[in-house]
N, C-alpha and C positions, 0 to 999 in steps of 0.2 A: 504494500500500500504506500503512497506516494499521501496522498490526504490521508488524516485521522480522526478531524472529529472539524463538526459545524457548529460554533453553540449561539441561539439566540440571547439573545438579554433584551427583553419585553422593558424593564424599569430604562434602558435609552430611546425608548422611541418617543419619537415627537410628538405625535400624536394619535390616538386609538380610533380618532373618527371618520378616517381617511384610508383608502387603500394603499397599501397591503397591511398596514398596519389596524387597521380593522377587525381584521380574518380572526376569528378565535383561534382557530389553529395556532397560530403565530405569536399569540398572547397566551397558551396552553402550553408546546412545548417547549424545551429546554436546548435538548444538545441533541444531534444526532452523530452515532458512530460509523466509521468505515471501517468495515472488518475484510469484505472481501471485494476481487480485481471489479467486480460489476454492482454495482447498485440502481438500482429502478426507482423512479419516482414515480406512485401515480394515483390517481385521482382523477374526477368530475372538471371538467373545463371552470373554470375559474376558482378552484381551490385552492390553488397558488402554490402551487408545482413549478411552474416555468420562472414566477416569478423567484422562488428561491433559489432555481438553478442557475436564475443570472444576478443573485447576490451571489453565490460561491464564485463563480467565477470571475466577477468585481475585487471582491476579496482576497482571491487570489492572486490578482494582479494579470488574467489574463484579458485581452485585451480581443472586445467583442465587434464584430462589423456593425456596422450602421446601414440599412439603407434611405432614400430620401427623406427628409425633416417636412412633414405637412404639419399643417396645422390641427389644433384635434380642439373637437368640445368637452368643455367641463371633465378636461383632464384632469387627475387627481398632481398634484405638484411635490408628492412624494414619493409619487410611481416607480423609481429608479434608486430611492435612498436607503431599503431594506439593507444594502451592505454595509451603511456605515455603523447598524447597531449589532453587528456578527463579530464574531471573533472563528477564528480556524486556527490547527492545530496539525502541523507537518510530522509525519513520521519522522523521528529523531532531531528534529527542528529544520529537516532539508527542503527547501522549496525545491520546486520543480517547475518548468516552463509545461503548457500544454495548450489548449485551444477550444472556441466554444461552436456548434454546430447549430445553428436556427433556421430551419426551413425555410420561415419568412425571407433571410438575409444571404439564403445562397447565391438566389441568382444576380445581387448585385457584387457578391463573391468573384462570381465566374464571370460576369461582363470586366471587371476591372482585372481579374486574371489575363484575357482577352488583350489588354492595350496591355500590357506588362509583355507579353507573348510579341507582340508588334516590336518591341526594344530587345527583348533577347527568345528569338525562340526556342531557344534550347529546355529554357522550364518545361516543357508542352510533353520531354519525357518525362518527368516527373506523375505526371497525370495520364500515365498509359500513351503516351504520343498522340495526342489528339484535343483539341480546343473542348473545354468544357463545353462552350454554348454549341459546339457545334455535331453534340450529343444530346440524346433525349433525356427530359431530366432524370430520371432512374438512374441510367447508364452516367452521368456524368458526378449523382451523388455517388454511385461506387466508385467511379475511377478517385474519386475526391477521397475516398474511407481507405480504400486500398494504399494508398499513396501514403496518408497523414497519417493513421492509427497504428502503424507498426513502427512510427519515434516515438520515442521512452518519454512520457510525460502522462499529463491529466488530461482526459477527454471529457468534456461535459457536453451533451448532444440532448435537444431541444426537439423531441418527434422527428426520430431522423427516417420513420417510417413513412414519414408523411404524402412523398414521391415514387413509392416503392411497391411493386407489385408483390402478392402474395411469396412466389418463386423468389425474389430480390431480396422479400426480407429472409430468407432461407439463410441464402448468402450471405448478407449483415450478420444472421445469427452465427452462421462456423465461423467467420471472420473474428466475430466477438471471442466465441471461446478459444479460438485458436492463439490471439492476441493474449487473453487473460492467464491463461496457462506459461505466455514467456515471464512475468512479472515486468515486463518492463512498462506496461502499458494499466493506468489505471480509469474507468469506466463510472460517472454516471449519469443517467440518461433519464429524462422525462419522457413518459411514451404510454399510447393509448393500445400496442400493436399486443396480442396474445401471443405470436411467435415470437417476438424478442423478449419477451416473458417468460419464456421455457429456456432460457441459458441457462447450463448447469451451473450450480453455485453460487448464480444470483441471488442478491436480496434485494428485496421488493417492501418497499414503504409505502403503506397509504396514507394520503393526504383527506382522504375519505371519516375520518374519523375525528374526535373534538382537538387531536393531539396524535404526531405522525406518529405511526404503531407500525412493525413490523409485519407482515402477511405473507401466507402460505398461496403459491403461485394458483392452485386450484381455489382459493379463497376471492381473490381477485375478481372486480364484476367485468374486466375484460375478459376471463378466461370462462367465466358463468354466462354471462350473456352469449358470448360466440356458440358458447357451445349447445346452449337452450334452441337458439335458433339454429340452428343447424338441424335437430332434432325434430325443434316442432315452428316450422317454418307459420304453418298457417295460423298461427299462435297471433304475429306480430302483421299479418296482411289483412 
C-alpha cells in the first residue's frame, strides 16, 4: 500500500449547511483504512463518493484535469474544499506520485494529448501508437489504462466504466488484478460497474449507509440489482 489511511475531521468544516459538507455521511464518519492494492467506493449518485475521491487526490497532491470553466447556478462555493478538512497518512510516511481518472475530463485529456503529439510525436507510443481521439472512446480509455497503471504510484479512477462495454470492462478487471498482484500499483476507484466489483481482494465501501461501512461484494445493490434483473427481467418493464 502506497496510501494508508483518509481521516475526516467534521469539527474543520466551514460549514454543515452547504454541500458536501452537509452529507451526514461526512459528519458521521471518521477515518477510512487502506489495507488492500484495490479499494471501491460506492454508492447512490450523489452520496459523495466522487466527491471524496477528489478530496484524496487534492490531498495528495495529485494534480486533476480541468475541463472548460462554465458558468453554473447556485453552485454551492464549497464544492471543491472537502480536502482542506482531511488529513492522509502514507505508508511509512512515503509519498508517492500517481494520477486521477474522471470520465467527465478525459476527452479534454486526449484533445490536449493530440497538440502535445503535433510537437513530439513520439509520445503517441506511449499510448499503443495511435492518437487517442482518433480511437473510439473505449478503445482509447484502454490504451490510456494500459499505458499509465502499470507506473508505480496511486490510481484514483472516477467510473472509469463509464465508456466501456461489458467485454472492456472484463479487460479493466484482469488489468486490475494483474497490476494489484505486482504491489507496485495502488487502486481506488468510484464505480457503479458489478464487474469491476468482483476483483479478487477488493474492498468495497459503501457510501450507502449513515457512515462509510465496509461491504461484502454480493451485498452490494450493484451486484443485487444486476442480478434481480437478469432473472426477472419482466419484474422492472
Amino acid at each position: 500500500m502506497h496510501l494508508k489511511k483518509a481521516v475526516l475531521n467534521p469539527e474543520k468544516y466551514p460549514t454543515r449547511d452547504h454541500y458536501p459538507f452537509n452529507l451526514e455521511l461526512f459528519q458521521k464518519s471518521q477515518s477510512i483504512t487502506f489495507n488492500s492494492p484495490v479499494t471501491f467506493f460506492v454508492g447512490e449518485n450523489g452520496s459523495g463518493k466522487s466527491t471524496l475521491l477528489e478530496a484524496i487526490t487534492r490531498k495528495c497532491g495529485i494534480y486533476i484535469w480541468q475541463g472548460m470553466h462554465r458558468p453554473r447556478f447556485n453552485a454551492s462555493p464549497y464544492e471543491k474544499g472537502l480536502y482542506k478538512t482531511i488529513g492522509i497518512e502514507w505508508t511509512n510516511g512515503k509519498k508517492v506520485s500517481g494520477s486521477f481518472f474522471g470520465s467527465q475530463i478525459f476527452n479534454n485529456f486526449a484533445r490536449i494529448l493530440d497538440e502535445w503529439l503535433t510537437m513530439d510525436p513520439g509520445l503517441v507510443e506511449y499510448f499503443g501508437g495511435k492518437s487517442l481521439m482518433a480511437q473510439s472512446h473505449g478503445q482509447s480509455l484502454m490504451a490510456f489504462f494500459k499505458s499509465r497503471l502499470k507506473i508505480k504510484g496511486l490510481y484514483l479512477l472516477d467510473e472509469p466504466e463509464t465508456a466501456l462495454s461489458p467485454q472492456t470492462q472484463l479487460v479493466l478487471l484482469s488489468l486490475l488484478q494483474e497490476i494489484s498482484q505486482t504491489s507496485i500499483a495502488q487502486f481506488i476507484i468510484a464505480t457503479h460497474s458489478p464487474i469491476l466489483l468482483a476483483c479478487p481482494g477488493a474492498r468495497i465501501l459503501s457510501f450507502d449507509e449513515i457512515s462509510i461501512q465496509q461491504i461484502g461484494y454480493h451485498d452490494t445493490n450493484q451486484y443485487r440489482v444486476y442480478k434481480d434483473f437478469m432473472e426477472n427481467p419482466e419484474k422492472y418493464l
